[in-house]
C-alpha positions in Angstrom: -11.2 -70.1 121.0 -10.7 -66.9 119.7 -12.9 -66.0 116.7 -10.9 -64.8 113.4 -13.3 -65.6 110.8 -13.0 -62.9 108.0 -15.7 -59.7 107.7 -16.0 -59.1 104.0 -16.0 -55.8 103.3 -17.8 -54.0 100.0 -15.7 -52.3 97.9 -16.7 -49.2 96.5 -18.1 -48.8 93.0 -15.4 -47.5 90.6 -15.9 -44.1 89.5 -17.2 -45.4 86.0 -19.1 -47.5 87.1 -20.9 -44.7 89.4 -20.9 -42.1 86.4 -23.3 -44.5 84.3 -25.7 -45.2 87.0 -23.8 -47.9 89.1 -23.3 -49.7 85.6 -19.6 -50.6 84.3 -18.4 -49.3 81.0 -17.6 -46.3 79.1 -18.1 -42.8 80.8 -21.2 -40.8 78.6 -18.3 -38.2 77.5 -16.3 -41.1 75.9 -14.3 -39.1 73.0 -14.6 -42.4 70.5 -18.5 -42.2 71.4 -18.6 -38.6 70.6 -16.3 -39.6 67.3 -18.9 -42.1 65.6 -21.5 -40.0 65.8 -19.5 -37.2 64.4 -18.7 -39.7 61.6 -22.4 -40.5 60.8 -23.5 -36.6 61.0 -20.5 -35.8 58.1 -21.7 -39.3 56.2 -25.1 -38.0 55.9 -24.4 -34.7 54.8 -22.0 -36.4 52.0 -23.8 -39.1 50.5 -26.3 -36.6 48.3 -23.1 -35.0 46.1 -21.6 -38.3 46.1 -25.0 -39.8 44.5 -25.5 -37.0 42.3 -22.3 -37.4 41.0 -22.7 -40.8 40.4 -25.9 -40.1 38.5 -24.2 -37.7 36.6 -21.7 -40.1 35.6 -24.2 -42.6 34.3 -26.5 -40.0 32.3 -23.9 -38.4 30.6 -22.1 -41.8 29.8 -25.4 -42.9 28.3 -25.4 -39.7 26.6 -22.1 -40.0 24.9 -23.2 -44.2 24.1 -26.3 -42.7 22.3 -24.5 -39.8 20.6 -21.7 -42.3 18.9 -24.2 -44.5 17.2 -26.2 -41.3 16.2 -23.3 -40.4 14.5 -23.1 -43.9 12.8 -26.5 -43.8 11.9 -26.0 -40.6 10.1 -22.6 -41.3 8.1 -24.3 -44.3 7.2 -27.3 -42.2 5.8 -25.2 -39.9 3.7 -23.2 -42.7 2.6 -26.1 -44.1 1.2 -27.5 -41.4 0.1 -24.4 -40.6 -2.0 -24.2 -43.7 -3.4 -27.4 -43.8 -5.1 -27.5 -43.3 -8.7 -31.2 -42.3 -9.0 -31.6 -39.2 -7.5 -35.2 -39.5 -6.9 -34.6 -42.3 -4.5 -31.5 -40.8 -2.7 -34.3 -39.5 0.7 -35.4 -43.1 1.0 -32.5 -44.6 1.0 -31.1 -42.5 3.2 -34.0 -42.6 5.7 -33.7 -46.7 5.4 -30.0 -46.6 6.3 -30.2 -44.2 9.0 -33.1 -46.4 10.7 -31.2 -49.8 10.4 -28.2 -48.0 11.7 -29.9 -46.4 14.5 -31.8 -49.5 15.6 -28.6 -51.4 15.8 -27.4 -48.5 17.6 -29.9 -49.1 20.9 -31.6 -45.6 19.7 -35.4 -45.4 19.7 -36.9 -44.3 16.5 -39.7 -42.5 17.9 -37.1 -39.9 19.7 -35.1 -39.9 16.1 -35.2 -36.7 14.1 -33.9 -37.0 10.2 -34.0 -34.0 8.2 -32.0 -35.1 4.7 -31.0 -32.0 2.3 -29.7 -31.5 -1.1 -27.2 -28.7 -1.4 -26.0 -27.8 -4.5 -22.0 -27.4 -4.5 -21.8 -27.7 -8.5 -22.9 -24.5 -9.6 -22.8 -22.1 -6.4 -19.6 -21.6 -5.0 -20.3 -22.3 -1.2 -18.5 -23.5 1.9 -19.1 -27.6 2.0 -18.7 -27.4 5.8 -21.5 -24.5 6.1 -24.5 -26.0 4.4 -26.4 -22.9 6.1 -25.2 -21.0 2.7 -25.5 -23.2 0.2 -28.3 -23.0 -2.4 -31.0 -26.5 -2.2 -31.7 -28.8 -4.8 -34.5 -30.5 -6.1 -34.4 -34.6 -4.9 -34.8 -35.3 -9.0 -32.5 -35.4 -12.0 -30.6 -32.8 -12.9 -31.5 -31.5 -16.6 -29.6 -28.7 -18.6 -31.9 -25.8 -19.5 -30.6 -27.2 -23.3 -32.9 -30.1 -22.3 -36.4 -31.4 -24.2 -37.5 -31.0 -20.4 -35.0 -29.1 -18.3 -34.8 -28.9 -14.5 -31.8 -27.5 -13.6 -32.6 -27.4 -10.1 -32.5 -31.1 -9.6 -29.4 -33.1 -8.3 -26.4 -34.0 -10.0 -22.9 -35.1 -9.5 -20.7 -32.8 -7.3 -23.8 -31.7 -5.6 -24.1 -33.2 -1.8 -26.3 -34.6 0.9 -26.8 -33.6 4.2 -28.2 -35.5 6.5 -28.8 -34.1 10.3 -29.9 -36.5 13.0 -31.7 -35.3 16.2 -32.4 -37.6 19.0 -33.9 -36.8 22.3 -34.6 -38.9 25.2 -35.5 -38.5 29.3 -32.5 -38.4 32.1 -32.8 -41.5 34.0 -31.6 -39.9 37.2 -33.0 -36.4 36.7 -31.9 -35.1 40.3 -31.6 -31.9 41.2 -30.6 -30.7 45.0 -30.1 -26.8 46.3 -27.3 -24.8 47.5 -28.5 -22.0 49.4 -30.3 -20.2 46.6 -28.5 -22.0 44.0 -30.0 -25.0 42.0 -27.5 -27.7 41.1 -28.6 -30.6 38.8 -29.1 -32.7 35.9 -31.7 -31.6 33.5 -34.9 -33.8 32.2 -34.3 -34.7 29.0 -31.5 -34.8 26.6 -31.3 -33.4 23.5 -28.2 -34.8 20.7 -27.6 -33.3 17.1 -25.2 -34.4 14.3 -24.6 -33.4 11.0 -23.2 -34.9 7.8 -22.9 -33.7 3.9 -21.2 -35.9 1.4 -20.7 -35.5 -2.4 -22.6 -37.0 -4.4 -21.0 -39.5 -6.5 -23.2 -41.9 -8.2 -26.2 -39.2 -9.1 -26.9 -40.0 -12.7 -26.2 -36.2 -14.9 -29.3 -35.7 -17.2 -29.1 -34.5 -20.5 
């Protein structure tokens, strides 16, 4: 009887298959392969702006959270200030109200500045938004020249307070990177100013 079993024959590898070393799968040019790492290159060379400008975004936001209750502290402060009938006691007064309002402001009083002024507006005809030219008073009562003991450069009603507030604190993300021969980046430390004057309402007039 004739003989018809079957020869098996091996098939040849597939040209993929032969391309990675005999091994099925993806030929080494595969465009998608060539695509993620593409991607991870660009990623890398994004992610520093992308985290400075996210640092940026939190410095300056704590920046403009500090500046508002620096700005409370010191209306409060002048308010104060101009509300108090003694003149004598119209600095600490001020410097009390400015310190409660800081502290419940989140400010540290060790990086608070308070310089408080008396400007006189009464007898010198100045600009009340330029306290630069106005003439300073005395923090005591204000006594006519007419006066058994006159001080006429003490502070009376009509005269003002000014009260300027500087706080400084450190960057919490003080990052810098370079751009050729360009530095870009946030500085160290940051420095906020305000300034307030108000009348003087409640300052006793001597006679």
């Amino acid at each position: 009887m004739r003989d018809r079993s079957i020869r098996r024959r091996s098939r040849p590898a597939c040209p993929d298959a032969q391309a990675n070393g005999g091994h099925a799968g993806r030929p080494a040019g595969d465009p998608r392969r060539r695509g993620r790492g593409q991607s991870l290159v660009e990623f890398a060379l994004i992610i520093p702006f992308f985290f400075v400008i996210f640092a940026a975004i939190v410095s300056f936001g704590l920046a403009l959270f500090w500046n508002i209750g620096l700005i409370n502290a010191a209306r409060e402060g002048a308010r104060g200030g101009a509300m108090t009938a003694t003149t004598a006691n119209i600095p600490s007064v001020i410097q009390s109200r400015v310190n409660a309002a800081a502290t419940q402001g989140g400010l540290a009083l060790a990086n608070l500045t308070t310089t408080i002024t008396c400007v006189t507006l009464v007898t010198v005809a100045v600009n009340p938004t330029d306290p630069t030219t106005a003439t300073p008073c005395l923090w005591s009562q204000h006594r006519p020249s007419t006066s058994t003991s006159p001080n006429t450069g003490g502070a009376q009603q009509g005269d003002a307070v000014n009260v300027r507030l500087t706080y400084s604190f450190p960057n919490p993300f003080p990052l810098s990177m370079k751009l050729g021969t360009t530095v870009v980046g946030l500085p160290t430390n940051f420095t906020l100013s305000t300034t307030v004057q108000m009348v003087l309402d409640s300052a006793t007039n001597g006679s």
